[in-house]
C-alpha positions as CSV (number, residue, x, y, z in Angstrom):
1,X,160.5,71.7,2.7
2,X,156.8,72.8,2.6
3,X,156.2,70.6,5.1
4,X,158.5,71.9,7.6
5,X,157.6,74.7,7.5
6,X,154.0,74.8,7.5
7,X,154.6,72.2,10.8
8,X,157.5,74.7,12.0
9,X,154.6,77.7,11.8
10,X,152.1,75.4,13.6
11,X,154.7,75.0,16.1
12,X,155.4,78.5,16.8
13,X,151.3,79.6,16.7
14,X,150.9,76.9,19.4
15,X,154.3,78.6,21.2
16,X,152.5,82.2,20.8
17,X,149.1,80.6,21.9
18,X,150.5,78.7,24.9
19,X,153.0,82.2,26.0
20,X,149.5,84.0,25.7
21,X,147.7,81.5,27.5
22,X,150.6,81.7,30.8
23,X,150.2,85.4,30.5
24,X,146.7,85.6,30.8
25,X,147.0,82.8,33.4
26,X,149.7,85.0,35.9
27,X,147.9,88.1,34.9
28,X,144.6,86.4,36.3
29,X,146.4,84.7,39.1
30,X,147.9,88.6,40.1
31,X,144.4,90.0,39.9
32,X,142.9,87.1,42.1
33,X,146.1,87.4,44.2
34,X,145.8,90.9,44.7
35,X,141.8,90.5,45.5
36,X,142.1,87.9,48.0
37,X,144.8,89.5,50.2
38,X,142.3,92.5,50.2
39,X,139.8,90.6,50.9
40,X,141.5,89.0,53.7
41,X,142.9,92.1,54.8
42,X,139.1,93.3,54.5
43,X,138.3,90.5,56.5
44,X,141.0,90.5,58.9
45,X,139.8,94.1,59.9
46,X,136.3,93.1,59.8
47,X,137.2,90.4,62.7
48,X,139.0,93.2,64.6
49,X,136.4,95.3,64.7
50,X,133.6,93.0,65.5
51,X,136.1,91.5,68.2
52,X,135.5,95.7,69.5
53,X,132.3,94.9,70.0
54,X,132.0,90.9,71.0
55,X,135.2,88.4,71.0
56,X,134.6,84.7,69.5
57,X,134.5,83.1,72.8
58,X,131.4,85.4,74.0
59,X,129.5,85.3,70.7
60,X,129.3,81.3,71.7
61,X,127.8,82.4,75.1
62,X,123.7,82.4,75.6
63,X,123.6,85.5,77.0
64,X,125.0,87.2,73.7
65,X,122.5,84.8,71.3
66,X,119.7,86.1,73.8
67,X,120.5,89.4,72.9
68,X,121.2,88.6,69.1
69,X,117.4,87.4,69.3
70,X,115.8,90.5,70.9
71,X,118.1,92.8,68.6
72,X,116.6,90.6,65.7
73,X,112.9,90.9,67.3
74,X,113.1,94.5,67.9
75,X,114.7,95.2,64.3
76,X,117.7,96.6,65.3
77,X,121.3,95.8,66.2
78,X,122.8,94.0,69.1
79,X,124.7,97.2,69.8
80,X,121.5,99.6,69.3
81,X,119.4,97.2,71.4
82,X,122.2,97.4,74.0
83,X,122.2,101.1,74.0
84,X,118.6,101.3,74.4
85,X,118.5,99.2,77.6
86,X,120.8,101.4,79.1
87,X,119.4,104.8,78.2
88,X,116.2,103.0,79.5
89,X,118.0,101.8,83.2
90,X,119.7,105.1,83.7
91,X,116.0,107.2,83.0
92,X,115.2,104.3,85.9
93,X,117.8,104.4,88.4
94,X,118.9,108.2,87.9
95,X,115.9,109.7,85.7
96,X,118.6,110.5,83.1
97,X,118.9,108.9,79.8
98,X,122.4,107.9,78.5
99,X,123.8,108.3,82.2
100,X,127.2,106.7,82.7
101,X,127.9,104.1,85.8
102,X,129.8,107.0,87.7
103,X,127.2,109.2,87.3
104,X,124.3,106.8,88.7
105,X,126.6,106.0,91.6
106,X,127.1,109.7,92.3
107,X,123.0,110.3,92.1
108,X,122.6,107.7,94.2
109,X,125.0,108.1,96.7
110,X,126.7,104.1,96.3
111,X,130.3,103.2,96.5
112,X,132.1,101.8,94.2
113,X,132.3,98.8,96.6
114,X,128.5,98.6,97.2
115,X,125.8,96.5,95.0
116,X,122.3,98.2,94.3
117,X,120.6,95.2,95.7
118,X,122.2,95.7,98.9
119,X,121.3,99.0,99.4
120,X,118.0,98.8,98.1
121,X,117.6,95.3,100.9
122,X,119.3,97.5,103.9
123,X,116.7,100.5,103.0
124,X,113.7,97.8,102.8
125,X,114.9,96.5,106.4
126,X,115.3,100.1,107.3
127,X,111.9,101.2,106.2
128,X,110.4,97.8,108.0
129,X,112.4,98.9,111.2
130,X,111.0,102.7,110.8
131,X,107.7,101.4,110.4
132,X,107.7,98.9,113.3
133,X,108.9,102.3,115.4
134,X,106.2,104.1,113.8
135,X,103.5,101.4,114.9
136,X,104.7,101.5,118.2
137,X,104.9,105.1,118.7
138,X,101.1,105.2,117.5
139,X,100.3,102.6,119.8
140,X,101.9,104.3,122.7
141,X,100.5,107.7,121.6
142,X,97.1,106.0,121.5
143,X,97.9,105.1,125.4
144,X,98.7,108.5,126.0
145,X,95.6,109.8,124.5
146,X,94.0,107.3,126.6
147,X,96.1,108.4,129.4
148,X,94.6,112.1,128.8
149,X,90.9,111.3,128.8
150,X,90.9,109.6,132.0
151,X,93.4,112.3,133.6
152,X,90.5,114.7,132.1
153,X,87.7,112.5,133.8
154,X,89.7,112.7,137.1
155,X,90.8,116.4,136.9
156,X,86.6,117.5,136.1
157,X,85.7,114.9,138.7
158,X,88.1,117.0,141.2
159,X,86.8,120.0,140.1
160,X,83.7,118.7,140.9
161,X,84.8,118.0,144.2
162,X,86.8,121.6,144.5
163,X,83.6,123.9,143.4
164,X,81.5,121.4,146.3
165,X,83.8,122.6,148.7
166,X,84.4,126.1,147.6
167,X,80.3,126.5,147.6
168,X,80.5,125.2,151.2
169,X,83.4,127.5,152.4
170,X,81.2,130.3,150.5
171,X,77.8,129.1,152.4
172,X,80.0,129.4,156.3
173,X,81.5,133.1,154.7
174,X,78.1,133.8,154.0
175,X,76.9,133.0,157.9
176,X,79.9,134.8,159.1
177,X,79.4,137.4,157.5
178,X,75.7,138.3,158.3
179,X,76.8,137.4,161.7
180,X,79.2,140.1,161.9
181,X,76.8,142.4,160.2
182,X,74.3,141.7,162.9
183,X,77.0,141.7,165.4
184,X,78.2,145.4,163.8
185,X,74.2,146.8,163.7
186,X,74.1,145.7,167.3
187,X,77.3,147.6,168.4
188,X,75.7,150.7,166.2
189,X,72.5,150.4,168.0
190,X,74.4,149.7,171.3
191,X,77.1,152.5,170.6
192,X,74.2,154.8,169.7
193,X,71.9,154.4,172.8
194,X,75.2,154.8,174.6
195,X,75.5,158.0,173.0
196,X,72.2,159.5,173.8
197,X,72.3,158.2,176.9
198,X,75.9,159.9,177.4
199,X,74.5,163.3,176.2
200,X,71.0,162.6,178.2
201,X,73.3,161.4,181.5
202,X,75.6,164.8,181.0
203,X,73.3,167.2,180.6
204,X,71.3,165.9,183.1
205,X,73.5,165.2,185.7
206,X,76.7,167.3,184.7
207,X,77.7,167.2,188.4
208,X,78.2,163.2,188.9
209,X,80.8,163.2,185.4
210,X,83.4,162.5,187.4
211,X,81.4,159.3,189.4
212,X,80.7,158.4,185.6
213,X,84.4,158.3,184.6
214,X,84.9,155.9,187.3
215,X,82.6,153.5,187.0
216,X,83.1,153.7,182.9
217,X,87.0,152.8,183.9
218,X,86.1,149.6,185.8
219,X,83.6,148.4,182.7
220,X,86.3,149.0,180.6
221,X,88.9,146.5,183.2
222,X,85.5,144.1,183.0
223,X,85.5,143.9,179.6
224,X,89.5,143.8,179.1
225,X,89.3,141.1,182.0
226,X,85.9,139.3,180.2
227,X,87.9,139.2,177.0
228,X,90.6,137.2,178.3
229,X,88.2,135.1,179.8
230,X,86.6,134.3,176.8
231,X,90.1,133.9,174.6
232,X,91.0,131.4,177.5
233,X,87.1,129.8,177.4
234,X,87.7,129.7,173.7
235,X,91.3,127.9,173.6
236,X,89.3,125.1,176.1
237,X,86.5,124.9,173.7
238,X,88.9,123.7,171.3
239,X,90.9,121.6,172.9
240,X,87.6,120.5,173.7
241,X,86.1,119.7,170.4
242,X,89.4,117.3,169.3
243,X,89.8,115.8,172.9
244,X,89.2,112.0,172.6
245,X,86.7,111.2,174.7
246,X,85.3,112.6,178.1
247,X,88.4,112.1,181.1
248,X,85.4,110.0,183.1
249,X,84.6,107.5,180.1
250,X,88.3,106.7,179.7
251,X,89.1,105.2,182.8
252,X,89.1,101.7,182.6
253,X,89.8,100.3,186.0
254,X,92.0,101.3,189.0
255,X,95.6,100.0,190.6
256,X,94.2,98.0,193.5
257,X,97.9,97.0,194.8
258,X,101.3,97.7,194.4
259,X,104.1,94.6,194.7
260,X,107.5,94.0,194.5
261,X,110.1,94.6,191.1
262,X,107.8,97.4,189.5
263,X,104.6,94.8,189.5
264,X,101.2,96.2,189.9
265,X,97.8,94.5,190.4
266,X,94.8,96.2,188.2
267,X,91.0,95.5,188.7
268,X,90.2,94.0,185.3
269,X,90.5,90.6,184.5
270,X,89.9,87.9,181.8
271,X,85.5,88.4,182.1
272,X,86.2,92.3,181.1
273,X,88.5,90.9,178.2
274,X,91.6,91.6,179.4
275,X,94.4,89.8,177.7
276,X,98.2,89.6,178.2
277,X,100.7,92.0,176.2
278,X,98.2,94.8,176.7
279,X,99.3,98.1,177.8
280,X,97.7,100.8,179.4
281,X,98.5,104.5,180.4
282,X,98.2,105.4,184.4
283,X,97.2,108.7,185.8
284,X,96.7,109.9,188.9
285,X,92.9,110.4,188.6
286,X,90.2,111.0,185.7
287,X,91.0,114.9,185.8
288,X,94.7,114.2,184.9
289,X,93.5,112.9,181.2
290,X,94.0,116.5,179.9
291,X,95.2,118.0,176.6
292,X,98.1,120.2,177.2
293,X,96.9,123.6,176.0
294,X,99.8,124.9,174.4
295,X,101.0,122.1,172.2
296,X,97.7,120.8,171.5
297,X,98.8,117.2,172.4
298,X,97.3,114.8,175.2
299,X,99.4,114.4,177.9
300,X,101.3,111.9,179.6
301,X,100.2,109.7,182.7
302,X,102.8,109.0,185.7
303,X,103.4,105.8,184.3
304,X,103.4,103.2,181.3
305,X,102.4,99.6,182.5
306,X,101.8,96.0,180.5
307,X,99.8,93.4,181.2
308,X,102.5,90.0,182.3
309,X,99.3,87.3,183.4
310,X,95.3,87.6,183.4
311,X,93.2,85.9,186.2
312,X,89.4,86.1,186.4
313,X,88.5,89.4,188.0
314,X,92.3,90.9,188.5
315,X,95.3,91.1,186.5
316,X,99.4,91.5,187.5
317,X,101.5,94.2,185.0
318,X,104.8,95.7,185.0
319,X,105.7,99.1,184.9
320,X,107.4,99.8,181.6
321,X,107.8,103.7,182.5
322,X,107.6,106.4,185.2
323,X,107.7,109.7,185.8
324,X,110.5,110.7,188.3
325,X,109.3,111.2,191.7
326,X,105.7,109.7,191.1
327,X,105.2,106.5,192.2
328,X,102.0,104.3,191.1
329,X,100.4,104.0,194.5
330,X,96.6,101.8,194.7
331,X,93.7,103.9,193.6
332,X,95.2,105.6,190.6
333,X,93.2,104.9,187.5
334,X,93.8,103.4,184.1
335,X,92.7,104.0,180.3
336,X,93.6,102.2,177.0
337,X,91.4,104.4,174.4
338,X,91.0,100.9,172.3
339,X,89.8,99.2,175.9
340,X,86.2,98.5,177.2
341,X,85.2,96.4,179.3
342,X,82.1,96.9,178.3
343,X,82.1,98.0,174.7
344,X,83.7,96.9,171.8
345,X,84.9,100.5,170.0
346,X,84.4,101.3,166.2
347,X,87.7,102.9,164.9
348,X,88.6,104.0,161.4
349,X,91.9,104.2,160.8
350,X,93.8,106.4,157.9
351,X,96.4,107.5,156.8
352,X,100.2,107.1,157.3
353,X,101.6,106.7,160.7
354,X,105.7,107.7,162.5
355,X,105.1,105.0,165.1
356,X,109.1,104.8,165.5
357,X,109.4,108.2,165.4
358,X,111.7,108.4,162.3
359,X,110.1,111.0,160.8
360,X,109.0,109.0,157.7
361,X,105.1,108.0,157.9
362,X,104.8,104.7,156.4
363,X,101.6,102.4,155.5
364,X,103.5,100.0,157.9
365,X,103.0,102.1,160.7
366,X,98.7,102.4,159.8
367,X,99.0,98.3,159.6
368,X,100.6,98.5,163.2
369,X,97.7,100.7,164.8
370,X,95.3,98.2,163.0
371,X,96.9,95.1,164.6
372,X,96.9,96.9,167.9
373,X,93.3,98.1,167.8
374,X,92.2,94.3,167.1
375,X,94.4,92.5,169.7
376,X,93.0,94.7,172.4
377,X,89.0,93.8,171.2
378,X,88.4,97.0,169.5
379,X,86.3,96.5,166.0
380,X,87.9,98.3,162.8
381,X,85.8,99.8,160.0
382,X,86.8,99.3,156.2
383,X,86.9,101.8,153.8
384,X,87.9,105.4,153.9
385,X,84.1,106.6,154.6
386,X,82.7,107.7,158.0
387,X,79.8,105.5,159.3
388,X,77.3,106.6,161.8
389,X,78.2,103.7,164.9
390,X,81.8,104.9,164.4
391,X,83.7,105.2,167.8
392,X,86.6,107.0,167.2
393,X,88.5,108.4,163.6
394,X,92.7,107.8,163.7
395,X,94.8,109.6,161.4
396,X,98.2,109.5,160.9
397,X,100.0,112.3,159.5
398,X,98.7,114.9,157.3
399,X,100.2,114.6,153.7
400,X,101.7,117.5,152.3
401,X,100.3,119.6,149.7
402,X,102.2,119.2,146.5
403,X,104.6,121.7,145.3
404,X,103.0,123.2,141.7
405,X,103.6,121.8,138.8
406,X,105.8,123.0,136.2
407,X,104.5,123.8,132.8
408,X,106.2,121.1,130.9
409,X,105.9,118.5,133.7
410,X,105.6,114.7,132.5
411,X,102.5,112.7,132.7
412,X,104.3,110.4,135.8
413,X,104.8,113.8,137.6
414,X,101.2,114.4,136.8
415,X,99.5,111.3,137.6
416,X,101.8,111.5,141.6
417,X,100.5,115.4,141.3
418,X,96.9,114.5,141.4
419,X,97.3,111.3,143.5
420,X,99.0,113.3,146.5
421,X,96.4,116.4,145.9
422,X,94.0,113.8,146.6
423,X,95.3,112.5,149.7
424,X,95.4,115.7,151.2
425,X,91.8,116.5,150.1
426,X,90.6,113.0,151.7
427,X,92.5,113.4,154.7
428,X,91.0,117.1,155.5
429,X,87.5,116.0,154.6
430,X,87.7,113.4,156.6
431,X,89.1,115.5,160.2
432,X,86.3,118.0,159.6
433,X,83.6,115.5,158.7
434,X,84.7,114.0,161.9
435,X,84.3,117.6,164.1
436,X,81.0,118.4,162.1
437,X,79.6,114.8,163.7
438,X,81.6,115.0,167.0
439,X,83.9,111.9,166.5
440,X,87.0,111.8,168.8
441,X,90.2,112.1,166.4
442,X,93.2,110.6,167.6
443,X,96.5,110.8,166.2
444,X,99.7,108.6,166.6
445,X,100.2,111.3,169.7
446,X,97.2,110.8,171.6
447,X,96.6,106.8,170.6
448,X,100.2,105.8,171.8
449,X,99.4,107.7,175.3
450,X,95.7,106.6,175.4
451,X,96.9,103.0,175.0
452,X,100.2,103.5,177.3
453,X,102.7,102.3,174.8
454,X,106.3,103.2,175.5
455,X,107.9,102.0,172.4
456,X,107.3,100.2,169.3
């Protein structure tokens, strides 16, 4: 019995042990239960909010290990190194720190469409293209600087020219002037001896007054009558001083017979250098080559005539106009003004020339005259400058003095400014250069009659 129950005790100890044991067992399986699902739960949460910041599939990515490096150089945390890089771009791009992507869109003015680079390339090309317009606005302001200086050389030099001619103009004032002061102190004295001698004549011979009277009303007719003889003397003497040539030294043959179909037979042949197409003007004698006084141009002969076939002493021509009611009859003379037969003429030629009469002078018309003056033998000078065996100056029309210049004119309006100022300048210097040394002047007036063209 003893046995039993010291095996039955050993039994239930070993029961009470083993129930112990399985309680302590579940009681450490609850707590380690309990302790893992918060542990999961811990880590379950601490995946969430890492995914927050970077999900699994980019943490494999070598941008986000890149970073994970410079974090872990820099001694900070992916997220703190991020946060510095972007404090750091937006002081950059918008020179504030912590800026958001709005707000550096806003400051600089890009859409939400637009890329940085983009802009930044289409400002670079626009900068390039703003500095290739800068370049050439430099270059063409250098021109225009250019441009100035000579314009500056060309305005002194016509200044020059200008205070030349205004010292000239001065010098002839001058001479006039002490000529009418010597004129005036001649009248005085004059005026004055008249005087005394009035007073002298009247209170010496009071009685013959009235004989006096008289004879002081018939000086008084002279010198009316004397002063229009001197106005008219005076209008010859000009006509005079711009009359080609002497009437005598422009006759260059005679009509020695008068044919058939408006033919004519003149007295110069091929030995005097006559050759065919030339044209000359006929009059009915040296004293008809005149100047018409009140227009101031030379007037027409009776007839036009042009040279049809050239023998040895004697030539045949056709009458290519005539003056109503005056026939060519043998005897009347003829004159070209480029003709000699014997003398080659010296002509300058300048100038614009209306040789169709269209109103418009044209350098044309200036080639025409030269063409003419060379198929009839006459001998042309080059240049624009009077030479001292020159024969004859021909100018065409004068230019026209500019209208002025407004004060914000252009340099092209300028530059034609100065160019037709100059024209007009050469063209007067040359006429009165040509009266001070007593050279004929012909224009297209007196050259087309001189030469006995009809028509162009």
């Amino acid at each position: 019995m003893a046995t039993r129950s010291g095996a039955g005790t050993g039994v239930i100890v070993a029961l009470v042990v083993f129930v112990l044991t399985t309680l302590c067992l579940l009681v450490l399986t609850l707590v380690f239960y309990a302790d893992k699902t918060k542990a999961l739960d811990q880590a379950s949460q601490a995946r969430a909010d890492l995914d927050r910041f970077v999900t699994r599939e980019q943490r494999g990515r070598e941008e986000v290990k890149a970073l994970e490096d410079a974090a872990s150089g820099a001694r900070t945390s992916v997220v703190g190194l991020l946060i510095q890089r972007w404090d750091d771009m937006g002081a950059m791009v918008g020179g504030t720190r912590g800026a958001t992507l709005a707000q550096l869109r806003s400051d600089l003015r890009i859409g939400d469409s637009e890329v940085v680079r983009d802009v930044l390339n289409d400002l670079r090309r626009q900068v390039q293209a703003r500095t290739g317009e800068v370049n050439t606005l430099k270059a063409r302001l250098d021109q225009q600087q250019a441009d100035m200086s000579e314009l500056q050389t060309r305005i002194a030099q016509l200044q020059e020219g200008k205070e030349q001619i205004v010292a000239g103009i001065d010098d002839t004032i001058s001479g006039y002037v002490a000529t009418v002061k010597q004129l005036e102190d001649g009248f005085r004295d004059n005026l004055d001896a008249s005087n005394r001698g009035r007073i002298e004549a009247e209170n010496e011979w009071q009685g013959r007054f009235s004989r006096l009277q008289s004879e002081t009303d018939h000086i008084r007719a002279d010198n009316a009558l004397m002063g229009d003889r001197v106005r008219q003397l005076q209008q010859f003497v000009d006509a005079m001083r711009i009359k080609p040539r002497n009437p005598a030294e422009l006759v260059d043959g005679r009509v020695v017979d008068v044919g058939t179909d408006n033919t004519v037979y003149i007295d110069l042949g091929a030995r005097d250098r006559v050759v065919l197409g030339m044209t000359f003007e006929v009059f009915e004698d040296e004293n008809s080559i005149q100047i018409d006084p009140r227009t101031g141009e030379q007037t027409r002969g009776k007839a036009s005539i042009q040279i049809t076939r050239v023998g040895d002493k004697t030539s045949t021509a056709v009458v290519t106009r005539s003056a109503q009611g005056r026939p060519v009859v043998r005897g009347n003379v003829i004159a070209n003004a480029v003709f000699d037969p014997k003398h080659r003429f010296r002509f300058l030629v300048h100038g614009r020339f209306d040789v169709d009469g269209s109103g418009r002078p044209t350098a044309a018309g200036a080639d025409f005259v030269r063409a003419r003056i060379i198929e009839w033998g006459g001998e042309l000078v080059e240049g624009d400058e009077l030479t001292g065996d020159l024969d004859f100056l021909v100018l065409g029309t004068q230019p026209p003095m500019p209208p002025p210049l407004p004060p914000n004119a252009e340099i092209d309006r300028f530059n034609q400014y100065i160019e037709l100022l100059a024209a007009r300048d050469r063209y007067d210097t040359l006429f009165r250069q040509a009266r001070e040394a007593q050279i004929p002047v012909l224009n297209w007036n007196r050259f087309e009659v001189l030469t006995g063209q009809t028509s162009r």
